[in-house]
N, C-alpha and C positions, 0 to 999 in steps of 0.2 A: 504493500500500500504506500502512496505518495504520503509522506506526510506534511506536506506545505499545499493542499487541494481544500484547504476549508477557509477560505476569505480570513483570511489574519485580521488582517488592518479593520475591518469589521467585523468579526470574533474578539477582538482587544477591547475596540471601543464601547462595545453592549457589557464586560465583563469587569467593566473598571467602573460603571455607574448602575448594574442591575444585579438582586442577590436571585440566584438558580430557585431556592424556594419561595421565591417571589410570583418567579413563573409559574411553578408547581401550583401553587394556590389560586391565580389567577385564572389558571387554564384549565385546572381540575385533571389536570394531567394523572393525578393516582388521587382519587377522592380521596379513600383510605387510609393513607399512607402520609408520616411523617416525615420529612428530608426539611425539614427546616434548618438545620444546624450543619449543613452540607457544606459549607465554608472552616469551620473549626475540626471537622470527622477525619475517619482516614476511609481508604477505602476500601479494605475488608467490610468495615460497617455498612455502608455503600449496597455492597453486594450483599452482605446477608440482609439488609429489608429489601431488594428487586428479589432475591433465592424466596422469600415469607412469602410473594403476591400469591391470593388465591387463582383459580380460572377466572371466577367471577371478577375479581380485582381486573384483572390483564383484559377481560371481554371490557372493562370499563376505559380503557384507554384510550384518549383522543384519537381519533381513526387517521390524522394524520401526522400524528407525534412518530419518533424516533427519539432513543439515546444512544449516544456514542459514548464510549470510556476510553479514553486513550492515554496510552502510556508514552511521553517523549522521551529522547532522549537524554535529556537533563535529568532525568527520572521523574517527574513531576509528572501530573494525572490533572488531565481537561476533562472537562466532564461537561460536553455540550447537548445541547435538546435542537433539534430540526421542527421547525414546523412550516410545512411549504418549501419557500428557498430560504426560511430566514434559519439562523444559526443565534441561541443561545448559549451560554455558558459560563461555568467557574474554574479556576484553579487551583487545582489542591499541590503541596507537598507528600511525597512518598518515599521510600525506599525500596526502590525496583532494579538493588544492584547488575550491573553489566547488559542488562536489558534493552535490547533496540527496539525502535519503537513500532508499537502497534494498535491496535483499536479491537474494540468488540462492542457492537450492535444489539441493541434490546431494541425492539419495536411493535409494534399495537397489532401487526399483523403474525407476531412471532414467527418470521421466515428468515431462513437465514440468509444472507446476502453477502453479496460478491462484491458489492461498490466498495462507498467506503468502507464496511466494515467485513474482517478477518473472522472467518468463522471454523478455520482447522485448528484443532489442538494437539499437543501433544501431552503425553502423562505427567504425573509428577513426578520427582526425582523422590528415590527411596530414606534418602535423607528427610528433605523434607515433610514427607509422611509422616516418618517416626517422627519428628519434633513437633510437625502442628495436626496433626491426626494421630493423636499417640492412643486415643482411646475408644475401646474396641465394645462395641454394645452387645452383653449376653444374651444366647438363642440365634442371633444372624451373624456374629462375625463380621456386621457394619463398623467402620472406623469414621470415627468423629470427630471436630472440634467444635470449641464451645464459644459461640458468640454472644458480644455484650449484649441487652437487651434496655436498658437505662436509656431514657433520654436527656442527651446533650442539652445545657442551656437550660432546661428544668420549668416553668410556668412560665419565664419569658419566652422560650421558643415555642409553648403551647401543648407543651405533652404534658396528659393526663396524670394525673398521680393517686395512688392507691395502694391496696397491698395484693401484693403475690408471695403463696409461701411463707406466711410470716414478715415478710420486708416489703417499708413501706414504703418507695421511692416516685420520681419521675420515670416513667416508661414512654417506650419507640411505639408503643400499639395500646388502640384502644380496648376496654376491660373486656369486650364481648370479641374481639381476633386476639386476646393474651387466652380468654378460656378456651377457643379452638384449640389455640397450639398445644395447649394441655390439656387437652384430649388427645389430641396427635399424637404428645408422647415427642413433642418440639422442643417441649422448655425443660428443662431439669437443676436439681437443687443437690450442688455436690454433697453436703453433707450439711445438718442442720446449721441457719443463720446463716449461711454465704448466701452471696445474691446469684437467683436463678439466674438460668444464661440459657440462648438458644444453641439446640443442639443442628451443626450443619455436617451433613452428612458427606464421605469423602466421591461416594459413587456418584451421588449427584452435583460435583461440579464439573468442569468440562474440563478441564488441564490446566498447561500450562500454552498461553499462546502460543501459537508457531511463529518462530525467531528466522531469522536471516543465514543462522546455519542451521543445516539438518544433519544430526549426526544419528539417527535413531532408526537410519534406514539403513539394512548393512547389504553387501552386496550376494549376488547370486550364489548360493551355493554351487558345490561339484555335484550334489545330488539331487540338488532342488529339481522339484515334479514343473515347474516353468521353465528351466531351462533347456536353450535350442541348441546350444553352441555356435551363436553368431558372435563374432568376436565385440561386436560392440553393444551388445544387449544390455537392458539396464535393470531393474527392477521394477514390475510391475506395481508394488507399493507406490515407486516416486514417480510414475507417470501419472498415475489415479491423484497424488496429490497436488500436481502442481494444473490437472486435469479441475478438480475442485475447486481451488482458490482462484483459477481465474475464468471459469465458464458456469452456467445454469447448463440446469437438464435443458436440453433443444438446443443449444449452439452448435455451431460445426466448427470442427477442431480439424485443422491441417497438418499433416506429416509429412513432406517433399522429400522426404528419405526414410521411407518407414520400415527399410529393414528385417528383423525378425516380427515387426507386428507387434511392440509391446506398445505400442500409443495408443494402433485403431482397437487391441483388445482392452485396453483400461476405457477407451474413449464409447466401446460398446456396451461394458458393465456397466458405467455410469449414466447409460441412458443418453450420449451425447452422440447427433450425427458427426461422421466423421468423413474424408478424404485421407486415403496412403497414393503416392508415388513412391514407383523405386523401378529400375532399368530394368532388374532381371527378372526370370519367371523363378528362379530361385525363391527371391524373395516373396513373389505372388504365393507360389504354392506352400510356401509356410505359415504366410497370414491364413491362405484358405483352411490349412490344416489345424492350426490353431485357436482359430473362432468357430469350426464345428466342433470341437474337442471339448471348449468350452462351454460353448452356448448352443448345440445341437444343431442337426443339418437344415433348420430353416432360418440359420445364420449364415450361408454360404455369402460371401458378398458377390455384388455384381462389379465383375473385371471387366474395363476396359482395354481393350488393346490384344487381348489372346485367343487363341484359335478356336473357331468354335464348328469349324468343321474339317474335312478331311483334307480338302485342297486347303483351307487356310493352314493346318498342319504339315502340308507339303510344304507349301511356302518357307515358313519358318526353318522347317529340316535343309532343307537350300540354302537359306540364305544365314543361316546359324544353328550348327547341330548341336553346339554343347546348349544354347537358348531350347533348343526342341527337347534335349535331352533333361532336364530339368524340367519343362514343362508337363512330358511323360510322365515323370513318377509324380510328378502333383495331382495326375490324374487318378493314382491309384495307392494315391497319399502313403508312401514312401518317402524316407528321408535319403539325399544325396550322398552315394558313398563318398566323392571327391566335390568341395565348394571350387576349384581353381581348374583350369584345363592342364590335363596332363594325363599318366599313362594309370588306367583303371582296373589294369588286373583283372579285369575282365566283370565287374560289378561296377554297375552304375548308382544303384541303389540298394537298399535293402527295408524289410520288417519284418516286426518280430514278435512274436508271441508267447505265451505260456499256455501249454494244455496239462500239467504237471503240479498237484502243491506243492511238492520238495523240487520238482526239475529246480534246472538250467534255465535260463531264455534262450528260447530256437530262435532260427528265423529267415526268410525267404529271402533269395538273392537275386535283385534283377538286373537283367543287360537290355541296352535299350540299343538298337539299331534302326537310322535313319537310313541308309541308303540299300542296296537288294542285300538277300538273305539268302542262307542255303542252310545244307543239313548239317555242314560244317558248323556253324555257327552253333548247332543244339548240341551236337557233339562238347565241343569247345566247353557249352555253359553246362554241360553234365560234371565232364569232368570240374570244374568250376566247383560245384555243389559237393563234392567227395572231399577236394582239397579242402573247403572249406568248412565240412561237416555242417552244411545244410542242410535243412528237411526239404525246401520246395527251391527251384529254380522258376524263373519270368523269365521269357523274350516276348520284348513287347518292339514291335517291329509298323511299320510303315506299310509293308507288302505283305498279301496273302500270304501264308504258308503253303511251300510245295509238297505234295504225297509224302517224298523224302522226308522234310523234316518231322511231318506229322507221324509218319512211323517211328522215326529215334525219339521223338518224343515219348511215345506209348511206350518204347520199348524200356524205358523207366522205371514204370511199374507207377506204384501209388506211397504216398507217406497213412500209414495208419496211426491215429492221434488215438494215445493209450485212455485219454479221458473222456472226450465227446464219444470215444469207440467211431468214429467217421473216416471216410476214406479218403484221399484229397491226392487228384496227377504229381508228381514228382517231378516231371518236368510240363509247364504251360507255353502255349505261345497265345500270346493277343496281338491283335489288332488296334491302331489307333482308332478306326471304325467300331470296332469292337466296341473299346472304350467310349467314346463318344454318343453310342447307342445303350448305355448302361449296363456291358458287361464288368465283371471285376474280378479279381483275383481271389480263387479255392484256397483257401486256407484257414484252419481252427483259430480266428483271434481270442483275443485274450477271454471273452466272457461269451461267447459264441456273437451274434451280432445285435450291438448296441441299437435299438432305436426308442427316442422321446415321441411316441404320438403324441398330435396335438392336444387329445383329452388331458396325458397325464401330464403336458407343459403346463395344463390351464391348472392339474389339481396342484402343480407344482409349485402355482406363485401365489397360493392359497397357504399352504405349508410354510413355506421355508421361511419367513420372516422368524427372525430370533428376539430373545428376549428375554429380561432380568425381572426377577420373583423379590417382593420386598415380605419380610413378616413383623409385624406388631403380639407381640404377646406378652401374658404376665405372667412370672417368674414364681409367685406364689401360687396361679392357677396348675404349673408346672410342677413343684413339689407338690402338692396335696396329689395329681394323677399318677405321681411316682409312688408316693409312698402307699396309695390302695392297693394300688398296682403289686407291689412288692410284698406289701402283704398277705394278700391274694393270691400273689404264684409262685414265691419263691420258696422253691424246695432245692434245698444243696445236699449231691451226694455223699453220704461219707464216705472216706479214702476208706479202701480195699484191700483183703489181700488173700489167698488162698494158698493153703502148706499144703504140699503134697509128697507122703510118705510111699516108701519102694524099698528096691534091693536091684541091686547089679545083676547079670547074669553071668552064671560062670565061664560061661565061655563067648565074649567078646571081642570083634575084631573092628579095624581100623573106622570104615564103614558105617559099620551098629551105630560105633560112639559117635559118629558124626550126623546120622540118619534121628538119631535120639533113642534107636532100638537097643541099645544096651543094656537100660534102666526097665525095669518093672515096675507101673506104679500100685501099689497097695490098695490109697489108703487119701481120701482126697477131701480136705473142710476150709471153709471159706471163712472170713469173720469179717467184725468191721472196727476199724481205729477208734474209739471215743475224743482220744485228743491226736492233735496234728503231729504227725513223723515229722512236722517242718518246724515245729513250734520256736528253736531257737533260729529260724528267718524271720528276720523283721522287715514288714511289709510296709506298704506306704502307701493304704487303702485308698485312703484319698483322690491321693494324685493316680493312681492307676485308674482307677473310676473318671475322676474327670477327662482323663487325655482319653481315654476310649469313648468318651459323650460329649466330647466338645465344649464342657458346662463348666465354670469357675469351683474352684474348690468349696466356696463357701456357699455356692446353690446343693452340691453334693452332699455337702458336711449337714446342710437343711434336710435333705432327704431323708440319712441315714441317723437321724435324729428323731425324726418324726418315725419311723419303723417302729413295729413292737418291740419286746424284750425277745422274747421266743426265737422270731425271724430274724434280730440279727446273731443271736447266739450262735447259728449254725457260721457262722466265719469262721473259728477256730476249729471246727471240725473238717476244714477243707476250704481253704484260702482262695485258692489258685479258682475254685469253682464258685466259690460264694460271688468273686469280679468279674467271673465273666457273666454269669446269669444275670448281677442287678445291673450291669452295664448294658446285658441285651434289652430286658426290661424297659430300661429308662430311656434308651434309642427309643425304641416301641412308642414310652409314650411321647417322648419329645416329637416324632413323627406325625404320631395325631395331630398334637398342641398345634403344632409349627403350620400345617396343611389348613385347619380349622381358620388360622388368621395368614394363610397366606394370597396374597395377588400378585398377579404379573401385568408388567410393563414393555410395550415394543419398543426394539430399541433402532437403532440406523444403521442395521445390518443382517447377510441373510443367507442362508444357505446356497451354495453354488451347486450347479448340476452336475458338476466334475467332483462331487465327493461319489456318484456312484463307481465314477471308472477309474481313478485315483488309488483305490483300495484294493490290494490282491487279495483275492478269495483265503483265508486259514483254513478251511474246513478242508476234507479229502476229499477228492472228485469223487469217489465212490457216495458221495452225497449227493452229488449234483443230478436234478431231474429235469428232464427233456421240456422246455413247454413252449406254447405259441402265442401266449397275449401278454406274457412276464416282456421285464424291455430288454430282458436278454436270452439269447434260446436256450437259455440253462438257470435253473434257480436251484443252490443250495440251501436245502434244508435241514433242521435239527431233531426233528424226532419221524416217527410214523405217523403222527395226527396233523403235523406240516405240509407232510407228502399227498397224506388222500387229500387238505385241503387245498392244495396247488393243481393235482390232479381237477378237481370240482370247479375251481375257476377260470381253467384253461377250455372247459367242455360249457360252461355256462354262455347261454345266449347273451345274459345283462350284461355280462363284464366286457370291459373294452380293452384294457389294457392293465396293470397291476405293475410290483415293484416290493420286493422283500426290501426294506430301511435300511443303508449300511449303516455301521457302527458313530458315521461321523454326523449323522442327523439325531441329536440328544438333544433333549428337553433339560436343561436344570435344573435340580431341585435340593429342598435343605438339605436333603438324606442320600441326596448321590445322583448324578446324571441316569436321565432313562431312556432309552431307545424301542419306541415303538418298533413292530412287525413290520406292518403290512400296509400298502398306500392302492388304496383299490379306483378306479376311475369305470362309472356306471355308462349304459346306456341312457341319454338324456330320454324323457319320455316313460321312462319303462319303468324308475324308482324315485321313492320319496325324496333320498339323499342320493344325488349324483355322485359324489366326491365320499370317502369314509378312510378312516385310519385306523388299522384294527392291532388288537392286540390278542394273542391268539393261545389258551389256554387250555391245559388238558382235562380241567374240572372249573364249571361255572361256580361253584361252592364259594364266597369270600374264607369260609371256615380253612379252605385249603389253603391259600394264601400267608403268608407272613404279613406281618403289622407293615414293614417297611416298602414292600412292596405295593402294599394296596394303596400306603400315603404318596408310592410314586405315581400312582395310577389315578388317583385323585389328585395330583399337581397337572398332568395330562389333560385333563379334564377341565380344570380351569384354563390352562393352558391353549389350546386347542378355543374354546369358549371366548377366550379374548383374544387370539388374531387371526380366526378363521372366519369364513361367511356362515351362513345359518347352512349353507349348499355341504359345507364339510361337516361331518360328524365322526364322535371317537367311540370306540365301545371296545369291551370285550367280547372276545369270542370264545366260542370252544370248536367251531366249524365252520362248513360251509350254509347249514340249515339255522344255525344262529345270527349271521350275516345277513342274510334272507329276511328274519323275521325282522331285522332294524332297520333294512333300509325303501321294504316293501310298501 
C-alpha cells in the first residue's frame, strides 16, 4: 500500500482542529459505543471495543462510513474515518517496533478490500503469544488476553459508572452490553477485588499485518506433491498471496511467462480470470496437466495457438519436432523425459503408476515419432522397455501403423496388473488421430480412472468448506457429571495372580524344555492382591489424570474429591487401573459437556479436490472392489458390510455417483478429528435429499457405540447443519436399506 495516497495537507488540517469522537457522536457512526477518549488511549484499547461490536452494533453503521488504522512509519497510528471523499482523523502515539507501515480497514459493509486497506495477515510470533496470550481457558484450550475494560477520562468523557463484580468504577460499555458480555463468558475477574477485564481471544484476531518482507513462505520442497521440476517455479502459497493483496475475485490476472503454471493455478483457486503466455507447448501441457489435476477435467483451459487437428499437427511436426514432440505427450499427459533438445535414449516421455501397496512405482515409456515409422522402431522401443524394466511401452507416431509393426507389437504379449487383476498391451502404438479422437493410453493408473461428475463437483462445494468449533461451558456442570459418573461405573480390577504347582518329567530333552512340555502341571489356584505389589511406587494421580483429560489439576483434584469413600479406595488396590478407567470416564463425560455447548464457525478456507488423488491407498489391494459410479473404478473397503454396501450403490438406479472420504477430509472436534464415510450424490427428482454424507455402521444401537465416538458424531451433525444447504444431509447408516429410508 502507498502510504502518502490519503490527502495529507487535508488529513493534517481537519486533525489539528477536530476530536475523532466528535465525529463519532455526530454521525452516530457506532450508536453504542464509547471512543470518546481516543486521543489519550493506545491502540490495543482501540481494537478491543471494534473486537466487543455486536452484529446488530456493525448492521448499525453508517452505510457509508469506513475506518482505516494505520500504522507509519514513525511508529505512530492514524486513525482516520472516510465518509464519501472526505477523510477524518486523529493521531495516536504507539510502539510498533521495526514495523513498516500498513493499514487495516473496518467498514459498515464488512468486506475486505484491496484499496486502501491491507487485509492479508500473517501469525503471531510464538514469543509473543507466550507473553501476551499467556492464558489458556479450561475445556477448549482457547488462549487469551485480558483487556482493560474502564473508561478513560471517567464522567467527563461520558462513560457510565456502576459496579461490576464488586468494583465500582467508570466503564467503556453500557450496564445492559457489560451484562451481555457476562453472559458471554467476555469479562472475567482474576481473583477476588481486581478489576474485571475483557477476555480477547487469541483465535479470533487476525495476525500480524503483512510486512514488506515475507519470510514465512519457505520454498519448494524435493518432495513436495506441487512440485514440477521447472527450474524457476515458485510456490504456490506466494503466488495466491501476492494474487490476494492486489486483485478481487473477477479481475484478470496476467502471466506473459507462465511457465510451470503456478500463477494461472493460484489465479484459478482464487476464483480470478486469468491469461498464461509462454512459447513452448512444454509449458502448455503442464498448465493443462496441472489445472485438471487440480481442479478436474472441466478445468481444461482453452489454448490458443495449438493443434487441434491432424494436418495442424502435421504442420507443427515440420516445422518443429521437439514443439510437436512435447505437444504429444500433453496429449496423453505425460511428463517430458528431456526439457532441452538433445539425444533421448530412446524415451520421450514417461508415466507412472502404482497397482501394488508395498510395490515400487512402475511406469510406461513413451517415444514419440514425427516423421515415417516402421517395425524397426517397435522393435527399438521393446527393447527400450526390458532395458529399462518397464511395464508398458507408447509409440505414438504421426502415420498409420504398418501390418509389421502391428504384429511386433502383439508379439509382446500383455502386462498383467497383480491388483486391478487386468490385462493391459505391452507394447501400444497410437495415432495423433487417434488421440485427437479421444483415444488414450491402456494402462492400471494409480486409482483405476479418476473422474469428478458434475453431480459430485456440485455435492463437493457443498462439503468442503472448513471450519472452527468454539465451546462455552461450566466447569462445575463438568465435575458434578464426572463425579456421578464415577461413581456409577467405576469398578477397578484387583491385580492378579495365579500359582501353579507341577513336577519335571524324568526324562526331558532340549525341545520339551523349550516347547514348555517338560513340566507337569498339578495343581493350579488363582487369588487376588488386597494391597498393591506396587505400593512402594509413588504415583502422581493427579497429574497423570489430568495430562490424559486435558483438564487442570485443580478441576481433577475437584472431581476426585467429590467421589465416594468406597470408589476411591479401590486406587490402592491397582493404581495403574484405577487412571486409566477415571481418565476414560471423565473423557466420556467431558465429551458430552463439551458437544452439548459446542458450535461451529466457517472459516476462509476449504477442502481441495486433490486430497482425493494426493493420498496413496494403505489398505491391501486385496480390499479393493471393482465399481462403476464410485469416482474411481476401484473403492477400498474395511469390512464385509462396506462391500455389500458398495456392491448396493453401484447397482442402484438413484445413485449417481459416490466417493468413500479420504482421511484428509476431517471434521474437528474437542475429542479428536472425524472422518466421515461416505459422500453419496442422488438422482435429482427421485429423492428427498439429493446430496447425503453417511457414516456407515455395523449396528444402528447408540448402546454399541462409545461415548467419544457418538460426541464425534454429534459435532458432525452440527457441523454438516451449519455449512451445508438443507439439499445435504448427514446420518448414520448400517446399509444400503437404511440410506433408503433417509433420503426417500
Amino acid at each position: 500500500m502507498a502510504q502518502h495516497t490519503y490527502a495529507q495537507r487535508d488529513f493534517l488540517r481537519r486533525t489539528s482542529n477536530r476530536c475523532l469522537a466528535d465525529y463519532f457522536r455526530e454521525r452516530r457512526v457506532f450508536p453504542d459505543l464509547d471512543l470518546s477518549a481516543l486521543r489519550e488511549t493506545d491502540v490495543d484499547t482501540i481494537m478491543d471495543a471494534l473486537a466487543t461490536l455486536t452484529d446488530e452494533q456493525r448492521a448499525r453503521i453508517h452505510a457509508d462510513f469506513r475506518l482505516v488504522i494505520q500504522v507509519a512509519n514513525d511508529n505512530g497510528v492514524r486513525i482516520m474515518i472516510q465518509e464519501g471523499r472526505d477523510w477524518h482523523g486523529v493521531h495516536l502515539e504507539s510502539e510498533f517496533e521495526g514495523m513498516a507501515g500498513f493499514a487495516m480497514s473496518f467498514s459498515s459493509t464488512r468486506r475486505a478490500t484491496n484499496g486502501p486497506g491491507i487485509t492479508i495477515y500473517t501469525p503471531y510470533g510464538r514469543k509473543y503469544v507466550e507473553r501476551f496470550y499467556r492464558h489458556v481457558e479450561e475445556g477448549t484450550g482457547r488462549r487469551y488476553r485480558l483487556g482493560y475494560i474502564t473508561g478513560p477520562g471517567g464522567a467527563a468523557k461520558g462513560n457510565p459508572r456502576y459496579e461490576v463484580m464488586g468494583i465500582m468504577r467508570y466503564w467503556r460499555y453500557s450496564k445492559e452490553r457489560m451484562d451481555e458480555l457476562i453472559h458471554e463468558g467476555r469479562i472475567v475477574q482474576t481473583k477476588s477485588g481486581s478489576v474485571p477485564a475483557y477476555k480477547r481471544y487469541l483465535d479470533e484476531m487476525p495476525g500480524v499485518p503483512l510486512q514488506d518482507i515475507w519470510t514465512d513462505i519457505g520454498p519448494i520442497g524435493a518432495q513436495a506433491a506441487e512440485r514440477l521440476g521447472y527450474p524457476t517455479q515458485k510456490p504456490e502459497e506466494l503466488l495466491e498471496r501476492i494474487i490476494q493483496s492486489s486483485t478481487d475475485e473477477g479481475d484478470v490476472v496476467l502471466d506473459p511467462f507462465c511457465g510451470g503454471g503456478t500463477t494461472v493455478a493460484a489465479a484459478e483457486k482464487l476464483n480470478r480470470r486469468w491469461i498464461g503466455i509462454d512459447l513452448t507447448h512444454l509449458a502448455i501441457t503442464l498448465i493443462k496437466s496441472r489445472l485438471v489435476d487440480q481442479f478436474g477435467e472441466d478445468h481444461v483451459p482453452e489454448v490458443v495457438g495449438e493443434p487441434y487437428s491432424a494436418q495442424d499437427a502435421q504442420w507443427l511436426a515440420d516445422h518443429d519436432p521437439y514443439q510437436f514432440q512435447w505437444w504429444a505427450l500433453g496429449l496423453v499427459g505425460a511428463r517430458p523425459q528431456e526439457q532441452k533438445k538433445g539425444a533421448d535414449k530412446g524415451i520421450d516421455g514417461r508415466l507412472y503408476f502404482h497397482d501394488e501397496s508395498k510395490g515400487a512405482t512402475k511406469h510406461v515409456i513413451i517415444s514419440v515419432k514425427a516423421g515415417g515409422t516402421g517395425a524397426a522402431h517397435v522393435r527399438d522401443l521393446r527393447g527400450v522397455i526390458e532395458r529399462e524394466k518397464a511395464q508398458i511401452g507408447v509409440l505414438l507416431t504421426m502415420q498409420e501403423p504398418t501390418g509389421p509393426m502391428r504384429k511386433e507389437a502383439a508379439s509382446a504379449g500383455f502386462y498383467e496388473s497383480p491388483a486391478w487383476h487386468t490385462k493391459h498391451p505391452r507394447l501400444q502404438i497410437l495415432t495423433v488421430a487417434d488421440l485427437l479422437g479421444g483415444a488414450a493410453i491402456d494402462y492400471p493408473s494409480r486409482f483405476g480412472n479418476v473422474t469428478f461428475k458434475k453431480e459430485f463437483r456440485e455435492l463437493w462445494k457443498r462439503i468442503n468448506q472448513k471450519a472452527a468449533y468454539t465451546v462455552h461451558f461450566d466447569t462445575d456442570e463438568l465435575v458434578g457429571k464426572c463425579v456421578a459418573a464415577l461413581d456409577g461405573d467405576l469398578r477397578v480390577a484387583p491385580l492378579q495372580y495365579v500359582v501353579q504347582r507341577g513336577e519335571q518329567k524324568d526324562q526331558a530333552d532340549y525341545d520339551a524344555v523349550k516347547k514348555g512340555d517338560a513340566f507337569q502341571v498339578r495343581e493350579t489356584e488363582g487369588a487376588e492382591h488386597q494391597a498393591s505389589v506396587h505400593s512402594s511406587v509413588k504415583y502422581d494421580l493427579v497429574g497423570k489424570i489430568a495430562e490424559q483429560t486435558q483438564l487442570t489439576r485443580r478441576t481433577i483434584v475437584g472431581i476426585l474429591q467429590g467421589i465416594s469413600k468406597p470408589i476411591f479406595d479401590q486406587y490402592p488396590t491397582n493404581p495403574e487401573d484405577f487412571i486409566l478407567k477415571v481418565s476414560r470416564l471423565i473423557n466420556e463425560q467431558k465429551a458430552t459437556v463439551i458437544v452439548e455447548h459446542l458450535s461451529y464457525d466457517p472459516i476462509d478456507e476449504r477442502h481441495d479436490l486433490d486430497i482425493f488423488t494426493r493420498e496413496k491407498p494403505k489398505a491391501s489391494f486385496d480390499k479393493a472392489v471393482k465399481a462403476n459410479r464410485h469416482i474411481y473404478n476401484y473403492v477400498f473397503t474395511d469390512s464385509k458390510n462396506e462391500r455389500e454396501f458398495v456392491g448396493e450403490l453401484d447397482t442402484s438406479t438413484e445413485v449417481v455417483v459416490y466417493a468413500k472420504l479420504p482421511g484428509g477430509f476431517f471434521i474437528p472436534t474437542p475429542v479428536g478429528n472425524y472422518n466421515p464415510d461416505w459422500a453419496i450424490a442422488f438422482q435429482e427428482g427421485k429423492v428427498k435429499h439429493i446430496y447425503f454424507i453417511a457414516e456407515t455402521k455395523g449396528s444402528m444401537s447408540s448402546l454399541d457405540l462409545r461415548e467419544i465416538e457418538k460426541s464425534k458424531i454429534e459435532c458432525a451433525r452440527r457441523f454438516f447443519a451449519k455449512i451445508a444447504s438443507d439439499e445435504v444431509k448427514y446420518d448414520v447408516i448400517d446399509g444400503y436399506g437404511k440410506l433408503m429410508e433417509l433420503v426417500a
